[in-house]
C-alpha positions as CSV (number, residue, x, y, z in Angstrom):
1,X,95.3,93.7,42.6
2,X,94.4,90.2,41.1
3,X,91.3,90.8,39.2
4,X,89.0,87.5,40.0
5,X,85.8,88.7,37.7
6,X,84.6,91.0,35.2
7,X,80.9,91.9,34.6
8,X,80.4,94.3,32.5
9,X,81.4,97.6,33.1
10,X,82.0,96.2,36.5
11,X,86.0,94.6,37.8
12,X,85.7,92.9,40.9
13,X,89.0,92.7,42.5
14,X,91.0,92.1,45.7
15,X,94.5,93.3,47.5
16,X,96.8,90.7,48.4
17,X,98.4,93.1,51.2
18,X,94.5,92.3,53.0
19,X,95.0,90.9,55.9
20,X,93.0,90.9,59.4
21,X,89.7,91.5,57.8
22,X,86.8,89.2,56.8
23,X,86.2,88.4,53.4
24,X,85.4,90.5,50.9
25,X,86.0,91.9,47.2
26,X,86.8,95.2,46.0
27,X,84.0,96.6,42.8
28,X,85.3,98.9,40.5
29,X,84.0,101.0,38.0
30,X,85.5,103.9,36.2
31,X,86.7,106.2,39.3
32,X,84.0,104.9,41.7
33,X,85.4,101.9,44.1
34,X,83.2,99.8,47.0
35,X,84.0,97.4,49.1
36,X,81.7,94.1,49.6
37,X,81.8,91.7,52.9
38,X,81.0,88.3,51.5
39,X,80.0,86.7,54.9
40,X,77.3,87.9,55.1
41,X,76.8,89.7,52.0
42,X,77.0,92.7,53.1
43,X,78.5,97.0,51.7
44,X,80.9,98.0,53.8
45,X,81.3,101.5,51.8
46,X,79.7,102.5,48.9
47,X,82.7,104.3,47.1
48,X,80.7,107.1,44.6
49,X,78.1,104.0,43.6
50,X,74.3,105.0,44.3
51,X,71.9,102.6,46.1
52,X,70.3,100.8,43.1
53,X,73.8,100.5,41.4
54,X,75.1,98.6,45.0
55,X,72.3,96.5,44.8
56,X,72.8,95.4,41.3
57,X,76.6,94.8,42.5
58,X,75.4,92.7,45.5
59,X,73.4,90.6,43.2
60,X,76.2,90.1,41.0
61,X,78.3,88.9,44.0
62,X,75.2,86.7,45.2
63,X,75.0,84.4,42.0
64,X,78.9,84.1,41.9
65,X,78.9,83.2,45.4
66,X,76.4,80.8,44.5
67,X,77.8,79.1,41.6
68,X,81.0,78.7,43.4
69,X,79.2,77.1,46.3
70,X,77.3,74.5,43.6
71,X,81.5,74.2,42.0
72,X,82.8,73.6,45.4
73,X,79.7,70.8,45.9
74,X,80.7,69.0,42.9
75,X,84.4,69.1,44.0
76,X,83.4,67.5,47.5
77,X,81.2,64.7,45.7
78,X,83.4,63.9,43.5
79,X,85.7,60.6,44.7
80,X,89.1,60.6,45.7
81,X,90.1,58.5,43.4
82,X,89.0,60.6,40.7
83,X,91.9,63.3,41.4
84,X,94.4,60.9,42.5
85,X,94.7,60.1,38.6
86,X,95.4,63.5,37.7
87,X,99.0,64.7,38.2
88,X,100.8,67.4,36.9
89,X,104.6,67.6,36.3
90,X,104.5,70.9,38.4
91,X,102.8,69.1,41.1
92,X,104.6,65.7,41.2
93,X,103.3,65.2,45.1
94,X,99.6,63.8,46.4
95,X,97.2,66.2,44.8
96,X,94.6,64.4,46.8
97,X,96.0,65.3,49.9
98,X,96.8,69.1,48.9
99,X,93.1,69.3,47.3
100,X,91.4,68.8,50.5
101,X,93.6,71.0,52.7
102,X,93.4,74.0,50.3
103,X,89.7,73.5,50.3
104,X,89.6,72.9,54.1
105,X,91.9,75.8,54.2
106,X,91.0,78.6,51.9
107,X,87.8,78.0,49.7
108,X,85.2,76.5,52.5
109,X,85.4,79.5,54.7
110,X,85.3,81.8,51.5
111,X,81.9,80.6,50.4
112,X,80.9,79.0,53.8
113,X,76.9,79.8,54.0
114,X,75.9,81.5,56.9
115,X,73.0,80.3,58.0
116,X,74.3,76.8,58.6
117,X,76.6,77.8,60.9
């Protein structure tokens, strides 16, 4: 269960074992536990958290989602040319390449807005 944020008392989380379903991130506090869809933002359950608490959650997940969408902007802007300098002896092959597939791949869809679609 790779934990990809903490906000205060809150951990937001995911399974690697979940497959077949849309997006989405696991909240957790203490013993209470809901489940967010990312596209669109939306609860699919609730756990033991009350209305105003989800909310607060789904705002949380609205600004990350939105500063990962500004990150993933930069990314794209920035030249190819700019990566291509930047290798890593544990990635001796075209990081250029492998850049735009993994973002093609796995962090476009993830933070893909959907009203443009």
């Amino acid at each position: 269960m790779p934990t990809v944020l903490k906000h205060a008392a809150y951990r937001f989380f995911f399974y690697a074992g979940d497959r077949g379903e849309p997006p989405h991130v696991h909240v957790e506090r203490e013993n209470s536990v809901a489940k967010i869809w990312l596209n669109p933002l939306r609860l699919a359950h609730s756990g033991d958290f009350g209305r105003a608490e989800i909310r607060k959650i789904e705002q949380i997940v609205a600004e990350h989602r939105a500063a990962h969408r500004a990150t993933l902007k930069a990314i794209r802007a920035a030249p190819a040319e700019y990566f291509a300098k930047h290798y890593s002896r544990h990635w001796p092959y075209d990081i250029v390449h492998h850049l735009a597939q993994h973002r093609r791949q796995h962090l476009e869809p993830l933070f893909a807005d959907p009203t443009t679609r």
